[in-house]
N, C-alpha and C positions, 0 to 999 in steps of 0.2 A: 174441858180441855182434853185434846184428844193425845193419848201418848199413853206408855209400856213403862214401867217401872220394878226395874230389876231387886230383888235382893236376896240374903240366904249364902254370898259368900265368905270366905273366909279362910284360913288355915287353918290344914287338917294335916295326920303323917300319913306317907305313903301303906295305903290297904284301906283307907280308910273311905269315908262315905259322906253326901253333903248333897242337901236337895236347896234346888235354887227354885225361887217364883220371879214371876213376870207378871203384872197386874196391868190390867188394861182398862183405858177408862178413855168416853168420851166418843166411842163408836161402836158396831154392832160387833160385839166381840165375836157371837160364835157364828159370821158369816164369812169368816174366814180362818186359811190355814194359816198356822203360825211355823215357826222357825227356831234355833238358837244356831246361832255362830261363836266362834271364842277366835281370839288374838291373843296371843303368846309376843314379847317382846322381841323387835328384831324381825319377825315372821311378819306376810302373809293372813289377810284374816280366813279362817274354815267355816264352811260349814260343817256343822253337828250332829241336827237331827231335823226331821220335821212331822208335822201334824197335820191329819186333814179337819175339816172344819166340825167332825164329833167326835173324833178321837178315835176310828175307826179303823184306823189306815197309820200309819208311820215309818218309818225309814232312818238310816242311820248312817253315818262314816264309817266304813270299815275299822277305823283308828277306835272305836269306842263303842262298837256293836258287841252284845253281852254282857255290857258293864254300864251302861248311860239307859234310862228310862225316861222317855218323853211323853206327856198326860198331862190334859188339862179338864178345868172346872168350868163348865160353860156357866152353872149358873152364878159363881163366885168369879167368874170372868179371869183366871188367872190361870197361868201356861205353868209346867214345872218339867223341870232335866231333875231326875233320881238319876246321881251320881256315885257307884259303886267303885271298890277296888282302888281306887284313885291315885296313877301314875305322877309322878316328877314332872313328866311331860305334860301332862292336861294344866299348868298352870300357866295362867292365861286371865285374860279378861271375857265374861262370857254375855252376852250381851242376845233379847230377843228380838226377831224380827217379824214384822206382817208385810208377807211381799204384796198384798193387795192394797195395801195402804200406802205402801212405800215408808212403812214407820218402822224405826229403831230404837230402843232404850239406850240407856245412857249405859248400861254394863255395870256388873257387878264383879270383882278380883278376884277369883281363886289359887290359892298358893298350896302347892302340895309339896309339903319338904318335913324332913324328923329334925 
């Protein structure tokens, strides 16, 4: 079955830290870049960060540059956002993408509140 399964969310207090996975399964995972976006309630979905297809290459939203780490495990097939510092703001549903697949996970919830 081909599809991205998110997890690693959760509640944390604000300074705090939380690495999310994305597992992929069902196609050539490390032929492609991968993605994370998040949706915050009410909002607009972001993007977040991205990855080229060996982890060579990355990119980030200003909003979270310094603080979010994007890497993945070609040969364990799984994407990961190391999320540092972690804003009120950043709470959100965060959710991985493959634009060459046109595939989406289902989203994992991060709440960042004391």
């Amino acid at each position: 079955q081909v599809q991205l399964v998110e997890s690693g969310g959760g509640l944390v207090q604000p300074g705090g830290s939380l690495r999310l996975s994305c597992a992929g399964s069902g196609f050539s995972f490390s032929d492609y870049g991968l993605t994370w976006y998040r949706q915050a309630p009410g909002k607009e979905r972001e993007w977040v960060a991205r990855i080229s297809t060996d982890g060579s290459s990355t990119d980030y939203a200003d909003s979270v540059k310094g603080r979010f780490t994007i890497s993945r495990s070609n040969p364990k097939k799984v994407l990961y956002l190391q999320m540092d510092s972690l804003k009120p703001e950043d709470t959100a549903v965060y959710s991985c993408y493959c634009p060459g697949r046109l595939l989406w996970g289902r989203g994992t919830q991060v709440t960042v509140s004391s």
